[in-house]
C-alpha positions as YAML, in Angstrom:
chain: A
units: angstrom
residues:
- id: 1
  name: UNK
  ca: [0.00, 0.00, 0.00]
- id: 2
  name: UNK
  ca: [3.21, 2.20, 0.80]
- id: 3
  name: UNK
  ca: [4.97, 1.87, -2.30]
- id: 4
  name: UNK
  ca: [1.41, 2.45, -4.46]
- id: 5
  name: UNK
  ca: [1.07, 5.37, -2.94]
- id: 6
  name: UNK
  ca: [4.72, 6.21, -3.54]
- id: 7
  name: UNK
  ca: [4.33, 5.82, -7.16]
- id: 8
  name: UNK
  ca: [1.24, 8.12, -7.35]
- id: 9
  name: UNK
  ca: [3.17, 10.93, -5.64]
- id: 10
  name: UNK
  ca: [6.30, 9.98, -7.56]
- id: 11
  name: UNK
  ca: [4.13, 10.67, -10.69]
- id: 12
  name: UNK
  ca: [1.87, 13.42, -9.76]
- id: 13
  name: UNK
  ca: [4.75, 15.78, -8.94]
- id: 14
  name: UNK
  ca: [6.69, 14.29, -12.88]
- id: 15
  name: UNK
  ca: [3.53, 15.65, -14.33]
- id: 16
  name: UNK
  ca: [3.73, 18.91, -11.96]
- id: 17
  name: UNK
  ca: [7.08, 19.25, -13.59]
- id: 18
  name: UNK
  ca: [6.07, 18.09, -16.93]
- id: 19
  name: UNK
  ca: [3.45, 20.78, -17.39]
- id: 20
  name: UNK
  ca: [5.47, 23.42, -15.66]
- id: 21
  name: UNK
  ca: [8.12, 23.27, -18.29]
- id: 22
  name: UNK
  ca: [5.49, 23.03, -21.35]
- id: 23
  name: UNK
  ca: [4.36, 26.71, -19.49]
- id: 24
  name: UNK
  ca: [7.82, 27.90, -19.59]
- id: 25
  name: UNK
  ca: [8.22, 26.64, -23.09]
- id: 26
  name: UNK
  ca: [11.20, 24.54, -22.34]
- id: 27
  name: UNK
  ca: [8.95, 21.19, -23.78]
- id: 28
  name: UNK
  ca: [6.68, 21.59, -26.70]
- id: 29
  name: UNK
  ca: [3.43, 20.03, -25.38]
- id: 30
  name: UNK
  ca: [3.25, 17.92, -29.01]
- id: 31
  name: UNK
  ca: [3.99, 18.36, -32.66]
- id: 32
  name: UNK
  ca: [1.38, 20.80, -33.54]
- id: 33
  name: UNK
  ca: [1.70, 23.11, -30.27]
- id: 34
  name: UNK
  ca: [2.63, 26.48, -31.49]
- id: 35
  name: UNK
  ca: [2.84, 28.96, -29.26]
- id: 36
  name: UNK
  ca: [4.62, 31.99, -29.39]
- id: 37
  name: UNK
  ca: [5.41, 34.54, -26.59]
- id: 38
  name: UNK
  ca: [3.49, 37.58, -27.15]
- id: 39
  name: UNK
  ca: [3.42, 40.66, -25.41]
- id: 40
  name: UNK
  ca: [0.03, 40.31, -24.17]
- id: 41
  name: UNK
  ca: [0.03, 38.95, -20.35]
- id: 42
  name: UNK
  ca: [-3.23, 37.56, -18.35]
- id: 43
  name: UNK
  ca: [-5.32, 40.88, -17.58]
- id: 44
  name: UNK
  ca: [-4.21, 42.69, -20.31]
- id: 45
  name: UNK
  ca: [-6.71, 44.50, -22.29]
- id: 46
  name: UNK
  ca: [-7.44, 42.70, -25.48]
- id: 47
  name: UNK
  ca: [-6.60, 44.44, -28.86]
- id: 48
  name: UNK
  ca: [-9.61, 45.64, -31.11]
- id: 49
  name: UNK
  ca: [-9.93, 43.28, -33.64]
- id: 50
  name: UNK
  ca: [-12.39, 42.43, -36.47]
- id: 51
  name: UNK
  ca: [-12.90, 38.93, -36.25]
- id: 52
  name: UNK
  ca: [-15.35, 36.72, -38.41]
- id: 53
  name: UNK
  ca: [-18.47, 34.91, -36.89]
- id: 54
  name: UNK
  ca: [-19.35, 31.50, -37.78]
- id: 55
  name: UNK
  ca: [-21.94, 32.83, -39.74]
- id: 56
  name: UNK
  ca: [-19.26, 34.76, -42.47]
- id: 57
  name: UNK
  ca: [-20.54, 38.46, -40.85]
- id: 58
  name: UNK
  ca: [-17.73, 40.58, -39.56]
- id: 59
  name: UNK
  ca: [-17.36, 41.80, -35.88]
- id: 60
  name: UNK
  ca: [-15.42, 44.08, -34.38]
- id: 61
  name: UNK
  ca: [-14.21, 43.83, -30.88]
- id: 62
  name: UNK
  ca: [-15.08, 47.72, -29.93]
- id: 63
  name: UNK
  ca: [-18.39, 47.03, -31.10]
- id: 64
  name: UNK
  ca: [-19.51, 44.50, -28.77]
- id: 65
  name: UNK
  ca: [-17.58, 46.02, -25.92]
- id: 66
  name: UNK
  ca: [-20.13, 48.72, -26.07]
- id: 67
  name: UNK
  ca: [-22.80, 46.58, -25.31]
- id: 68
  name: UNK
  ca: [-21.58, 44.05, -22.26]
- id: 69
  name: UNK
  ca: [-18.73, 42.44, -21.58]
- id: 70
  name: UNK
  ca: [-16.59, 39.92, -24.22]
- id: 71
  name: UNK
  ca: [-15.31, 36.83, -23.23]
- id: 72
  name: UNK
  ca: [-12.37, 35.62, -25.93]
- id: 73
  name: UNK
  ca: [-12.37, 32.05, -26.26]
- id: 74
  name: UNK
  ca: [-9.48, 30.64, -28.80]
- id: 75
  name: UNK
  ca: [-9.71, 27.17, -29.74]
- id: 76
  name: UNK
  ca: [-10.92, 24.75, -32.48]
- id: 77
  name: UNK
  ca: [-14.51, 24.80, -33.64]
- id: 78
  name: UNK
  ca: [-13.99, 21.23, -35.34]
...
């Protein structure tokens, strides 16, 4: 029972490691990761950008700012 829970400690702080170095950029987290260092930091104000909604329209950041807050979600829509 010990060494079982050794091994689950022994692992959980690897991945600790593991994903702090894919944060530093030290590891690429796979093949297709990539991520480049920007200037923008968490809190920053985002830039204004026109940006294209699923349906083909165009919308520009400033624009909806006006009318609530935006939430900027990046990711895959596949």
């Amino acid at each position: 029972m010990i060494a079982a829970a050794i091994v689950v400690l022994v692992a959980a702080a690897g991945a600790l490691v593991v994903r702090k170095l894919v944060e530093l950029g030290f590891v690429r987290y796979n093949k297709w990761d990539r991520r480049v260092r920007g200037r923008l930091r968490v809190g920053d104000p985002a830039p204004d950008l026109e940006l294209t909604a699923y349906d083909g329209s165009r919308l520009r950041l400033s624009l909806l700012w006006r009318a609530q807050p935006v939430v900027l979600v990046f990711g895959s829509c596949t």
